[in-house]
Legacy VTK file of the C-alpha trace (Angstrom):
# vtk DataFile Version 3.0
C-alpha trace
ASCII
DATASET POLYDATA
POINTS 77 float
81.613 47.572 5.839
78.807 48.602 7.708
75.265 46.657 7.874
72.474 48.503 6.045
69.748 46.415 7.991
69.672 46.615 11.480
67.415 44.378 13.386
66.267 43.519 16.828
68.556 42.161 19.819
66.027 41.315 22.115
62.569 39.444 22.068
60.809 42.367 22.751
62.340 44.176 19.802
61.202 41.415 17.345
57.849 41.845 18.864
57.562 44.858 17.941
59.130 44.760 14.836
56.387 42.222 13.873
54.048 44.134 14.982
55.368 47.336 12.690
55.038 45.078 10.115
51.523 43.918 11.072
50.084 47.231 10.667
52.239 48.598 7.861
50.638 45.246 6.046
47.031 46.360 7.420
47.408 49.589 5.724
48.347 48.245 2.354
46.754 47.999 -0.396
45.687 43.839 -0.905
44.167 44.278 2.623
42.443 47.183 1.796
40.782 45.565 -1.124
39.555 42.846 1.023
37.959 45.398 4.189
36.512 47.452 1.168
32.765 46.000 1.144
29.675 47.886 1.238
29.177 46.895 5.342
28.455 49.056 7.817
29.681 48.834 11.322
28.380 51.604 13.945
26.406 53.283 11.586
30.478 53.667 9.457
31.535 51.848 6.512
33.786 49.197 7.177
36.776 50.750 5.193
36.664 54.313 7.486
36.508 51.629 10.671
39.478 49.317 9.570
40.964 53.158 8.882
40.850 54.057 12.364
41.878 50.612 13.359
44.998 50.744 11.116
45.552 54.190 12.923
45.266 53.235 16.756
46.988 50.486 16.450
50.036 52.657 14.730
49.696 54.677 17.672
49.445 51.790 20.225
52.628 49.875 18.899
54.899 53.302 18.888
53.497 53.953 22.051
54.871 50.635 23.244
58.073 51.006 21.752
58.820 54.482 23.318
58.117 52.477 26.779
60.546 49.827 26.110
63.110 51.762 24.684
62.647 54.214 27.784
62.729 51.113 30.204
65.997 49.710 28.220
67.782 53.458 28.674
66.944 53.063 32.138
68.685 49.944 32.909
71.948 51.293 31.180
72.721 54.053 33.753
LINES 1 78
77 0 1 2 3 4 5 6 7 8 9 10 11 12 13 14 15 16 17 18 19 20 21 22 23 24 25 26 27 28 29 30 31 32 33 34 35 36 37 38 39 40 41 42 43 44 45 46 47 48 49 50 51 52 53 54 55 56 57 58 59 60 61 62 63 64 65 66 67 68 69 70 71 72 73 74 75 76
């Protein structure tokens, strides 16, 4: 029977599996609720800023997955 979770082998992998889940969690909606105030930060309210937060930091954790998943193929040849 085949597994229909699979997780991380490696410390790195659960790092970044937590960190998925850290900004999957940012984006949601109880967190949302909370950032929602009438605040602004550089002249933007606080919701658009935690918006592109939530956004580069989806960016920055792929990024470092593609690197460690490249690095990992490399040491396999």
């Amino acid at each position: 029977m085949s597994r229909l979770v699979v997780l991380p082998t490696s410390r790195a992998g659960w790092a970044l599996l937590i960190a998925f889940i850290a900004v999957v969690a940012a984006g949601i909606w109880p967190v949302i609720g909370w950032v929602n105030r009438n605040i602004l930060v550089f002249g933007l309210p606080l919701l658009v800023v935690w918006s592109y937060v939530v956004i580069f930091a989806c960016f920055a954790v792929m990024l470092i997955a593609n690197r460690v998943l490249e690095s990992k193929e490399d040491h396999h040849d």
